[in-house]
C-alpha positions as CSV (number, residue, x, y, z in Angstrom):
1,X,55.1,108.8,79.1
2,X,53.4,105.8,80.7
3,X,51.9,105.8,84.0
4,X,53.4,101.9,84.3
5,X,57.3,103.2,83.3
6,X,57.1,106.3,85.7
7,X,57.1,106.4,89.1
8,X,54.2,107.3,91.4
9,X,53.8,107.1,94.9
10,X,51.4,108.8,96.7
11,X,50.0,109.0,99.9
12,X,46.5,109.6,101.8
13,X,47.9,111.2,104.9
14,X,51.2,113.3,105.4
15,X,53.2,112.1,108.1
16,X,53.3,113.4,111.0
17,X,56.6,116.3,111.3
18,X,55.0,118.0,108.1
19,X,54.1,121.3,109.5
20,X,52.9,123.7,106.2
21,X,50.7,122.7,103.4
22,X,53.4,122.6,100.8
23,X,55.2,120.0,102.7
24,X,52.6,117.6,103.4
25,X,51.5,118.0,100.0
26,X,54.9,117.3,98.6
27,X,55.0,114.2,101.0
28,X,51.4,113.0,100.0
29,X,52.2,113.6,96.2
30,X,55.6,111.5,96.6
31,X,57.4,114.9,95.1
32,X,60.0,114.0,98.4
33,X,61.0,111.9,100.7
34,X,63.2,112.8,103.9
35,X,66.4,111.4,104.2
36,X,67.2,113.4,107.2
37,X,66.8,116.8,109.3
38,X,66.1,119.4,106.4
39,X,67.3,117.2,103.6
40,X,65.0,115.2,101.2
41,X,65.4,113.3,98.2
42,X,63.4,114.5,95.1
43,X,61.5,111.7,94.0
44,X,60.9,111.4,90.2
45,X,57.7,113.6,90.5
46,X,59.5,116.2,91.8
47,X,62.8,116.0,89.6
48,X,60.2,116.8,86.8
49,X,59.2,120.0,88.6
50,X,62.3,121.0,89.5
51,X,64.0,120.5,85.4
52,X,60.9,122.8,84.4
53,X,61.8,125.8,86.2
54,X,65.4,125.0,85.9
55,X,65.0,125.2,82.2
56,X,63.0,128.7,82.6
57,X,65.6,130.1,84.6
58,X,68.4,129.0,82.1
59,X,66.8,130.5,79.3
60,X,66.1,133.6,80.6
61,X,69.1,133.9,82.2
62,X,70.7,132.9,78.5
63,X,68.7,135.7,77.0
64,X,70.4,138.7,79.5
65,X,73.8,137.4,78.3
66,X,74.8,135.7,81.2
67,X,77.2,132.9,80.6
68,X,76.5,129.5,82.5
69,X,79.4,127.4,84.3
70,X,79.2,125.3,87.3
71,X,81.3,125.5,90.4
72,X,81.9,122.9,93.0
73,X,80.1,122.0,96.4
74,X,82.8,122.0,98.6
75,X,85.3,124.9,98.7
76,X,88.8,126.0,100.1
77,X,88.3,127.8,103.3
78,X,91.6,130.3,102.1
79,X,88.9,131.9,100.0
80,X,86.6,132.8,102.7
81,X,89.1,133.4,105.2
82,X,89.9,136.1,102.3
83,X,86.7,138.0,102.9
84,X,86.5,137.4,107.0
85,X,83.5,135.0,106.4
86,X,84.7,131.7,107.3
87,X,85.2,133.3,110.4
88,X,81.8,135.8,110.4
89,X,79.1,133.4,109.3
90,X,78.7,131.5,112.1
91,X,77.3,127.9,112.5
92,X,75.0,128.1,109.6
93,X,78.5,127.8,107.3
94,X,79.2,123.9,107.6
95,X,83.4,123.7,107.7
96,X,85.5,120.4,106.6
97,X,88.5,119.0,106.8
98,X,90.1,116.8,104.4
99,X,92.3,113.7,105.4
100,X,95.3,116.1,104.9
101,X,93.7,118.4,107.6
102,X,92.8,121.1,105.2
103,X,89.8,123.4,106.1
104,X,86.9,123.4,103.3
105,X,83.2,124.7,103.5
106,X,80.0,123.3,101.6
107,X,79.2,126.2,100.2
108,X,75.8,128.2,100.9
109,X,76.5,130.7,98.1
110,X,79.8,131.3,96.1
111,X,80.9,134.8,95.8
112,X,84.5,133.7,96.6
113,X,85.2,131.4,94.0
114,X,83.4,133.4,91.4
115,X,85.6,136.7,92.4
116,X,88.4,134.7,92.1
117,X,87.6,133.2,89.1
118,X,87.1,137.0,87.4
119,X,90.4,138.2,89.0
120,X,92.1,135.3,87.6
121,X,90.5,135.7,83.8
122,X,89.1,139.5,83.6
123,X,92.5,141.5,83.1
124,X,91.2,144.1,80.9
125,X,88.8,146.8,80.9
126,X,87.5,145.1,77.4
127,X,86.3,141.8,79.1
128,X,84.1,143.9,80.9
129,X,81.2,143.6,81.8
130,X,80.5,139.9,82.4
131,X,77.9,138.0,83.7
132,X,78.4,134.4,84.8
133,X,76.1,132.1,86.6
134,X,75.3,128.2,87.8
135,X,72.5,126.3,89.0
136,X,74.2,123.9,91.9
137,X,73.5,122.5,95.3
138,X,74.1,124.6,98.3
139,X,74.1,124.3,101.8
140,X,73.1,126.1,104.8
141,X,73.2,124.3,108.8
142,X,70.0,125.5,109.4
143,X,69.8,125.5,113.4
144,X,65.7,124.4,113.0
145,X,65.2,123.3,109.8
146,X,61.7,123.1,109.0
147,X,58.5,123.9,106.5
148,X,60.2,121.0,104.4
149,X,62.1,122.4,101.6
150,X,61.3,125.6,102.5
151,X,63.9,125.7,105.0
152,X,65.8,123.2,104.5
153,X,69.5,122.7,105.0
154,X,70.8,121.4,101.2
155,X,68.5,123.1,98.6
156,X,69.5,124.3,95.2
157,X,69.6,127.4,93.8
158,X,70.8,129.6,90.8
159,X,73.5,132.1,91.5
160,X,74.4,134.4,88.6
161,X,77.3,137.5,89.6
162,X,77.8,140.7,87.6
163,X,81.4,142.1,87.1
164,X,81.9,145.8,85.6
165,X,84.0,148.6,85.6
166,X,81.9,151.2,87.2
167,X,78.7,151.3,89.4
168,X,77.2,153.7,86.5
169,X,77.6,150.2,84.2
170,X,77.0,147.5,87.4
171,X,73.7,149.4,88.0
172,X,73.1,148.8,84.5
173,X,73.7,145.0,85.0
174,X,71.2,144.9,88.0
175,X,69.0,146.5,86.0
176,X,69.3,143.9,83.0
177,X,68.9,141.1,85.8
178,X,66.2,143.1,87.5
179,X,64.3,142.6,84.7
180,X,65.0,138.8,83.3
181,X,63.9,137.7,87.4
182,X,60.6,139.9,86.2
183,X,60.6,137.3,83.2
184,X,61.4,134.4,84.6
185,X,58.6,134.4,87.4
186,X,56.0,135.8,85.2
187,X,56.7,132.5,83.5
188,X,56.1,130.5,86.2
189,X,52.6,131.8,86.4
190,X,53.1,132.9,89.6
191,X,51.8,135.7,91.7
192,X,54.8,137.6,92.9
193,X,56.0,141.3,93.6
194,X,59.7,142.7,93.7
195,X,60.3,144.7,96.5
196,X,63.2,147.2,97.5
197,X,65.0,145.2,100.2
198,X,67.9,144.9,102.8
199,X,70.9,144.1,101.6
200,X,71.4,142.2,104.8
201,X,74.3,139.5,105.7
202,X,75.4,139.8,102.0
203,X,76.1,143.5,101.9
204,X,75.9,146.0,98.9
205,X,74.3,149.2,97.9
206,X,70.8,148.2,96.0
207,X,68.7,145.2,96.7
208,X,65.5,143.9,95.6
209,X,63.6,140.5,97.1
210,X,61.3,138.3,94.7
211,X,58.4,137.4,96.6
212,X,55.7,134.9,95.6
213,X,52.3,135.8,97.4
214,X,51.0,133.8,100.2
215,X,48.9,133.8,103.1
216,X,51.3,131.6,104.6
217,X,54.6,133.4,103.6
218,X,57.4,134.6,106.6
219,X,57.9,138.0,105.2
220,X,55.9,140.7,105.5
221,X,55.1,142.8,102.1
222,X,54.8,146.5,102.1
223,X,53.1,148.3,99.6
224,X,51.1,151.0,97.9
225,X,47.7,149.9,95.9
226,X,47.8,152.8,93.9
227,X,51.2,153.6,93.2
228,X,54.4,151.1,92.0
229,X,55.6,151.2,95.5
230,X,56.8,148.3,97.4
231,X,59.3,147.0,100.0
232,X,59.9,144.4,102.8
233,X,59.0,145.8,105.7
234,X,62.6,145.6,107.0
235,X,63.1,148.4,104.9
236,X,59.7,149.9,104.3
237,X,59.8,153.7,104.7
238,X,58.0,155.0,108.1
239,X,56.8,158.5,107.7
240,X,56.4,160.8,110.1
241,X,52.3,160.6,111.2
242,X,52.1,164.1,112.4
243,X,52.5,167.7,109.8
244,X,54.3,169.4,113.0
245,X,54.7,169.5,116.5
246,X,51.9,170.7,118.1
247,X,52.1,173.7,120.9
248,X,52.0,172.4,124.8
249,X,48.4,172.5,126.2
250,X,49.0,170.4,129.0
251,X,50.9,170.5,132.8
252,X,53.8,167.8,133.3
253,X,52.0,165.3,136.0
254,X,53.3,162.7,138.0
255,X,50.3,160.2,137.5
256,X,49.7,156.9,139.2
257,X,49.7,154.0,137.6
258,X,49.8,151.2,139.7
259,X,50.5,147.7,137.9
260,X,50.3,149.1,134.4
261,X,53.5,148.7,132.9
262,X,52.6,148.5,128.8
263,X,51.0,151.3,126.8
264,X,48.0,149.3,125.9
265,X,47.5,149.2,129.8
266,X,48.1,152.5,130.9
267,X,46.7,154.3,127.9
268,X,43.6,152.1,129.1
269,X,43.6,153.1,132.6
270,X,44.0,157.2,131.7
271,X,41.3,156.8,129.2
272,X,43.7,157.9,126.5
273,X,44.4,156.8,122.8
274,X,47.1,154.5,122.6
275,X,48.5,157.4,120.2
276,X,49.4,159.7,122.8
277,X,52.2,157.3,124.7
278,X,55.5,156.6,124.1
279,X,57.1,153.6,124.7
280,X,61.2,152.7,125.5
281,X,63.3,151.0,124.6
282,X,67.0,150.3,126.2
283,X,70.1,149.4,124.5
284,X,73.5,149.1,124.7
285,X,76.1,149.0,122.2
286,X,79.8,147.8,123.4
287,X,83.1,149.2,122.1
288,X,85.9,146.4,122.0
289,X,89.2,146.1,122.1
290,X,91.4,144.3,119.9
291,X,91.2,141.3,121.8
292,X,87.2,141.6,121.7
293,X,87.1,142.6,125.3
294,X,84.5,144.7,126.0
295,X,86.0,148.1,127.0
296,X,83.5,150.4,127.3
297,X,79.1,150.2,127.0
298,X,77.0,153.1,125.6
299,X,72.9,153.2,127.0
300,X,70.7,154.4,124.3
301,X,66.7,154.9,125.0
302,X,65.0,154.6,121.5
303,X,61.2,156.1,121.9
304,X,58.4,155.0,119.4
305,X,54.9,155.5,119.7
306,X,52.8,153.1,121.9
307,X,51.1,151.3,119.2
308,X,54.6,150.8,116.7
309,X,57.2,148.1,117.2
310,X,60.8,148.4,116.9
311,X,62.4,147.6,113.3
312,X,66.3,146.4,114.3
313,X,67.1,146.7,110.9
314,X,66.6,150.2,111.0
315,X,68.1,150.4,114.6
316,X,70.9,149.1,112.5
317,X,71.7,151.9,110.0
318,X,71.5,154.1,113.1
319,X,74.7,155.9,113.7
320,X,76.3,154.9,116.6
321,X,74.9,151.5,116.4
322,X,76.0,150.3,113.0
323,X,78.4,148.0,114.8
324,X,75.9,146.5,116.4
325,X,73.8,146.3,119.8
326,X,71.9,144.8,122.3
327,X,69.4,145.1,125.0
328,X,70.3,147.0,128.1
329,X,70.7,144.5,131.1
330,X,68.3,145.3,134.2
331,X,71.5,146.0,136.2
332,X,72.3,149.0,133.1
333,X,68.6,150.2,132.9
334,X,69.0,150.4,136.7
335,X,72.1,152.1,137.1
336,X,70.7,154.7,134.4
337,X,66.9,155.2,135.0
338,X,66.5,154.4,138.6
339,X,63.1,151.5,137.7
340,X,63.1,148.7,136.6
341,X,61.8,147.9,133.2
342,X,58.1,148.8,132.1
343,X,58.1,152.6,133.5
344,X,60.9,153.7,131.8
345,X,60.9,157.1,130.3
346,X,63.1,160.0,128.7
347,X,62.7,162.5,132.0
348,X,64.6,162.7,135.3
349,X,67.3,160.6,134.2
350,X,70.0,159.4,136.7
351,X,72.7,159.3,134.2
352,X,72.7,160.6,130.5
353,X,71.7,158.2,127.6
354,X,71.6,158.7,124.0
355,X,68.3,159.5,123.3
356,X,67.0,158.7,119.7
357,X,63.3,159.7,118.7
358,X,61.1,158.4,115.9
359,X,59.5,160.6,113.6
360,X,56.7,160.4,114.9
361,X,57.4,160.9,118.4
362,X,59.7,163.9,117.5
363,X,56.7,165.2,116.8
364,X,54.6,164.4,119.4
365,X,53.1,166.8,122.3
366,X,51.5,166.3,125.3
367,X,52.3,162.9,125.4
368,X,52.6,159.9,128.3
369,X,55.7,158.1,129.2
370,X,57.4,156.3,132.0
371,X,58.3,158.2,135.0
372,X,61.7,156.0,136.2
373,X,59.6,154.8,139.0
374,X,57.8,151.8,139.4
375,X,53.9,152.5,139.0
376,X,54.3,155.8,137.6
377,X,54.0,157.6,133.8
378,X,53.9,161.3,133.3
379,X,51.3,162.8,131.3
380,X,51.2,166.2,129.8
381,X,55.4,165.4,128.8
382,X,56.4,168.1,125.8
383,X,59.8,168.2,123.9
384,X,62.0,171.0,124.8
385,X,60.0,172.5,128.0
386,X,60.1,169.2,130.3
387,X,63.1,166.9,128.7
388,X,65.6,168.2,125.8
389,X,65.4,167.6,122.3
390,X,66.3,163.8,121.2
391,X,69.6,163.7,120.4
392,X,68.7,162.2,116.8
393,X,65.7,162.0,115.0
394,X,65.1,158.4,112.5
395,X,62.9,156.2,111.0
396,X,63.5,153.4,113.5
397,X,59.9,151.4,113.5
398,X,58.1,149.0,111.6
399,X,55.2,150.7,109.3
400,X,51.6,149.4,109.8
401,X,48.7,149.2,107.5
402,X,46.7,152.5,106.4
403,X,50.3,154.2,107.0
404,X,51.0,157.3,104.5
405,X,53.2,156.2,101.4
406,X,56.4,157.7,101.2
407,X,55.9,158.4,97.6
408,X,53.0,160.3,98.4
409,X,50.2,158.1,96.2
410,X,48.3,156.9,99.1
411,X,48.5,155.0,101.7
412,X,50.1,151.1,102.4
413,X,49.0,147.9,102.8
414,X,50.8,144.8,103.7
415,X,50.7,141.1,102.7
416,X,52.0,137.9,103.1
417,X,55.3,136.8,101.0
418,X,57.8,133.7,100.7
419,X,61.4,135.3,99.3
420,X,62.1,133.0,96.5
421,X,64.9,135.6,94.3
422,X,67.1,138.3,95.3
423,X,69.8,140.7,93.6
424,X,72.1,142.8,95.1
425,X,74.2,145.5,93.9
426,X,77.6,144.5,95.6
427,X,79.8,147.4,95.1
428,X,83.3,146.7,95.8
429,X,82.9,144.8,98.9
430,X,84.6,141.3,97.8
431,X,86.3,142.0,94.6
432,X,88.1,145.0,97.3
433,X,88.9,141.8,99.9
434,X,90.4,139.5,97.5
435,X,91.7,142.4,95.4
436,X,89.9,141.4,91.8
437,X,90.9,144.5,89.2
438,X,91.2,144.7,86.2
439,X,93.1,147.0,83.9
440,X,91.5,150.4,82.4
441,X,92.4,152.3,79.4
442,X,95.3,153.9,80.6
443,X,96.6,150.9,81.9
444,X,95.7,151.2,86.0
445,X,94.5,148.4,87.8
446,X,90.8,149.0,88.9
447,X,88.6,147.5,91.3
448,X,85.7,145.7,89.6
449,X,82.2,146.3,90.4
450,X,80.1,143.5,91.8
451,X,76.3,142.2,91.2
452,X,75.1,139.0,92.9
453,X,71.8,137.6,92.0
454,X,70.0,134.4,93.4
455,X,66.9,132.3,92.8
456,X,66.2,129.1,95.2
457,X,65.4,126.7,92.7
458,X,63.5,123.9,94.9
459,X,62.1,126.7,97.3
460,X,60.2,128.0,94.1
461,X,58.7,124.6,94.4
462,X,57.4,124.8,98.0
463,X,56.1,128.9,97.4
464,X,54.0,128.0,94.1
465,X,52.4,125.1,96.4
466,X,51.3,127.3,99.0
467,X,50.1,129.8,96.7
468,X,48.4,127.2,94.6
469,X,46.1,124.5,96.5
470,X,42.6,123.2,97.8
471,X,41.9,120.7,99.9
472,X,42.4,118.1,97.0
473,X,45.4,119.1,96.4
474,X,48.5,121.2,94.5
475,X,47.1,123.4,91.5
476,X,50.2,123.2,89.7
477,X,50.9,126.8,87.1
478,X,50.7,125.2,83.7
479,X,54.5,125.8,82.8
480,X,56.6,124.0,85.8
481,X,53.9,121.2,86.6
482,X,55.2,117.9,86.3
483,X,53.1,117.1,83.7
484,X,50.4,118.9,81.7
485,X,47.9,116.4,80.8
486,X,47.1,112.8,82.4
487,X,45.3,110.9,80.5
488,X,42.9,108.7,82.5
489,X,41.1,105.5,80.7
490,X,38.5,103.6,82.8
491,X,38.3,99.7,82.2
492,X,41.4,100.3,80.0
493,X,42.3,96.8,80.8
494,X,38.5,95.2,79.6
495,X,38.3,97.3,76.6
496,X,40.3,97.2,73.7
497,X,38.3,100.5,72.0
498,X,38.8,102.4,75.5
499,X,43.0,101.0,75.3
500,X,43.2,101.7,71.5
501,X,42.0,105.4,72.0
502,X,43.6,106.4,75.0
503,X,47.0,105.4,73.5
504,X,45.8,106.8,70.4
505,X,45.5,110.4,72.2
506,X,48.6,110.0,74.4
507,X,50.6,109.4,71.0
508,X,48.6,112.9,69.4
509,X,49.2,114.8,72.1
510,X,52.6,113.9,72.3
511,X,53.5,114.6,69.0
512,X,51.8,118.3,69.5
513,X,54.6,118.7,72.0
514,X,52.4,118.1,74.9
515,X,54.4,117.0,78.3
516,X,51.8,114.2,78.4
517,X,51.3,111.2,81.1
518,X,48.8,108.3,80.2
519,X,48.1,106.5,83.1
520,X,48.0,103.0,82.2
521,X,47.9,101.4,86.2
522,X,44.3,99.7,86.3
523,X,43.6,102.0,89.0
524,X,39.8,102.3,89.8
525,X,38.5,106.1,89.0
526,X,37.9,107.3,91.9
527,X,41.8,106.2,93.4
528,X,43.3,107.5,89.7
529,X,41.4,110.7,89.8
530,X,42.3,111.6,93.5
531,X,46.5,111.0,92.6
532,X,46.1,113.3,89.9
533,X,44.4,116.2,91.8
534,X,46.8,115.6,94.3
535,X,50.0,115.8,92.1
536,X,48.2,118.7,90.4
537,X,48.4,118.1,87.0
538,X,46.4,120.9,85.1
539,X,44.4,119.1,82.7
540,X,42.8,115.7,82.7
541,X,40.8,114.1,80.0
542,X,38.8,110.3,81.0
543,X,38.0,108.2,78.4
544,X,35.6,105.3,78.7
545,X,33.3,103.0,76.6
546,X,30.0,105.1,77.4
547,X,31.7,108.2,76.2
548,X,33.3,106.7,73.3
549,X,29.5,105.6,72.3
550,X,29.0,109.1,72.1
551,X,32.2,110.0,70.4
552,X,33.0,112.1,73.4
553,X,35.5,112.0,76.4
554,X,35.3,113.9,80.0
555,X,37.9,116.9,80.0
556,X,38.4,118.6,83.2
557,X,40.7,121.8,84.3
558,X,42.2,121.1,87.9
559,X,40.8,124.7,88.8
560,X,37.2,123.4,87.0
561,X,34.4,123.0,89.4
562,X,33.1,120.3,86.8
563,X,34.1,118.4,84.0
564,X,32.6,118.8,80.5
565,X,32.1,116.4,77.5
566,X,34.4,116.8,74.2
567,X,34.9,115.0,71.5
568,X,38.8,114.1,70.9
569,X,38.8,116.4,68.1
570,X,38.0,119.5,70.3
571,X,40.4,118.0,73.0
572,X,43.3,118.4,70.8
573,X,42.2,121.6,69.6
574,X,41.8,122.9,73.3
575,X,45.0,121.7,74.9
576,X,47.4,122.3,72.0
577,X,47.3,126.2,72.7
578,X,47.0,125.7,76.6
579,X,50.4,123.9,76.8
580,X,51.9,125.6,73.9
């Protein structure tokens, strides 16, 4: 490839709206090019990026035995309306109508059409199992979309979905899948960790998020150093802190504590360890009637340890609250506690509340909490002798750094991640809505058994950037950058020797199987070496008419502090097994 017959386009400042450092490098490298709110075009650059870890993903995904096929943008909103989601998904689902008036959706994901797909072909128990997936455009109306394409609202990604007879043989599926995502980002040369995860909007039974490492990622990693433990922290196990409820050394007081209305503040006026309070937390959860009328509200006081936050995806699995919740209004906390917010606590209550207690707390003595009245905690408050036992006991907060491991092999740590892949073990939960069976041995329909697994194609992009730059630039993994060598001749265009071997390398290289761009522009150094450490391209090699002298050329890594001389010999024989 020549330099002159490709496009480049780059620039020396990102404009403006580009917030993270993957998007203005994208922008600067001329990898994209908005078009509108959360949608770009991908410029050649970037197409070439984007085919590489296409074609990664496509083999491996070839290799587990799924099947490829490819199923349209825009869907019939019947199918949704099957499984409640046209209805459920809110917003972020964009719905169409056709000149007939016909309801469609751009689709974000496609479990619909490929249930009904499977219910349509897979009749027998001997089809089974299958594994079919697509690499296609999707959609989400992203309220804010921002970060470039990492949150954008039309991105592409690769859905793959599992069908079997039992979960015994769809575990074996994730499993299979499980292991070609470990393949396929190992190839990429990325950093990345698989973590046990919720199964969210989605739904299922088993889920695991693919998350490439970086300072800058949304999601919060959980794991153990020294053990093979790891989750998001959505999920992310919270042990108890304490081996068992200590006895009661202290007397219930009634303490002031004028204008101090958060832990951290009162624990600081007491002279106390933020350990030893408890904090509140009021909800509600409303029953409704068939005409979603709210008939009838619940109060619930959830108590965690001053220095732990809530997780509301643990709330979530909380019995009681499953159908969701919300926070108390002041006019509820009111009615029920006699304060207003911020001295709230589980003792001399004016009407009852569920009370649920973390771990933690359960096990907590002589502790400090809110006294119901404004500028006023108790101290000395102990389970069973001044306020009841809680009425259930969970693991309802986020874990923190240096926290136990719930496998017992240490203790965790947390880091940065962007979610780039995710599987689920579906269950039964659409192939039950839009009734996909299939026939067993003795003839009875069955309900097939669903996987769903998902990589976001041009997101992988975006995470490899901000897990791979310096201030020059992107540092592109060898196997999905957009080209592995440049070739870059100085005076090219006064120097028939520099010309002659510069194509004569290109055409060597080339013919080793090298994804090689000579760059043929006239540039001057200085403006041709800066495109290429922008763009990233891992290895460069400059030839000029001093080196040649010598018989040598300048190669250069695009981690390399410095660049060393070669001759072209040693060139060939060092990049041939580097981009093999």
């Amino acid at each position: 490839m020549k330099a002159s017959q490709f496009f480049v386009s780059t620039l020396k400042e990102a404009p403006a709206d580009a917030e993270v450092v993957s998007h203005k490098l994208m922008m600067r490298a001329g990898m994209i090019k908005r078009l509108g709110a959360g949608i770009y075009n991908y410029m050649p650059m970037g197409l070439r990026v984007i085919r590489k870890v296409e074609g990664i993903i496509r083999e491996e995904m070839v290799r587990a035995g799924a099947v490829e096929l490819l199923m349209p943008v825009v869907q019939p909103a019947e199918l949704w309306q099957e499984t409640g989601r046209f209805d459920k998904m809110g917003p972020e689902l964009m719905r169409v109508k056709d000149r007939h008036g016909r309801d469609f959706i751009i689709q974000p994901t496609s479990e619909e059409v490929m249930t009904d797909i499977a219910r349509q072909e897979l009749r027998s128990y001997k089809q089974l199992p299958k594994n079919f997936f697509h690499i296609q455009t999707k959609f989400r109306d992203e309220r804010r979309p921002r970060f470039g394409i990492m949150r954008g609202r039309e991105f592409t990604m690769k859905d793959a979905y599992s069908f079997d007879r039992d979960v015994a043989t769809a575990t074996l599926s994730y499993q299979n899948m499980y292991s070609a995502y470990q393949r396929i980002f190992e190839r990429f040369g990325l950093q990345f960790r698989a973590v046990a995860a919720d199964t969210g909007a989605i739904g299922g039974e088993l889920s695991h998020e693919f998350q490439v490492i970086a300072d800058t990622g949304e999601d919060a990693i959980v794991y153990c150093p020294s053990s093979d433990y790891a989750a998001n922290i959505e999920l992310a196990e919270g042990v108890a802190l304490l081996p068992a409820r200590g006895d009661a050394t202290q007397a219930l007081l009634k303490t002031a504590t004028p204008g101090k209305s958060t832990c951290e503040d009162v624990a600081a006026l007491l002279g106390l360890p933020l350990t030893q309070t408890v904090k509140s937390i009021v909800l509600a959860a409303d029953e409704l009637n068939e005409h979603g009328e709210v008939v009838k509200s619940v109060v619930w006081l959830l108590l965690l340890r001053g220095d732990h936050d809530m997780n509301e995806v643990k709330v979530g699995k909380v019995e009681g609250l499953k159908a969701g919740f919300r926070f108390a209004t002041v006019s509820e906390i009111e009615a029920h506690f006699g304060s207003k917010p911020g001295y709230l606590g589980p003792i001399q209550l004016l009407k009852p509340v569920k009370v649920v207690a973390d771990r933690t707390v359960a096990l907590m003595s002589d502790f400090v909490c809110g006294a119901n009245e404004a500028d006023f905690h108790f101290t000395g408050a102990n389970w069973g002798r001044d306020l009841p036992e809680p009425d259930l006991i969970a693991d309802i907060r986020n874990v923190v750094a240096g926290d136990p491991s719930p496998d017992g092999q240490g203790v965790l740590a947390i880091q940065r991640g962007i979610e780039v892949g995710h599987v689920f073990l579906l269950g039964t939960k659409y192939s039950a809505d839009m009734k996909a069976t299939y026939l067993d041995e003795n003839g009875k329909p069955q309900l097939m058994v669903m996987g769903c697994y998902g990589i976001g194609v041009t997101r992988i992009l975006g995470a490899a950037i901000e897990q791979n730059h310096d201030e020059r630039g992107i540092i592109w993994p060898e196997a999905i950058a957009p080209f592995s060598v440049v070739v870059c001749p100085i005076g090219m265009d006064r120097s028939e020797e520099v010309k002659a071997a510069a194509h004569k390398l290109h055409d060597e290289l080339q013919a080793l199987g090298v994804d090689v761009l000579l760059d043929d522009r006239g540039e001057r150094p200085g403006a041709m070496f800066a495109d290429w450490e922008l763009v990233g391209v891992p290895h460069r090699v400059v030839i000029s008419d001093r080196g040649l002298k010598e018989g040598l050329v300048e190669y250069q890594g695009r981690r390399d502090a410095e660049a060393r001389k070669l001759s072209l010999a040693e060139v060939l024989d060092l990049l041939k097994p580097k981009t093999a």
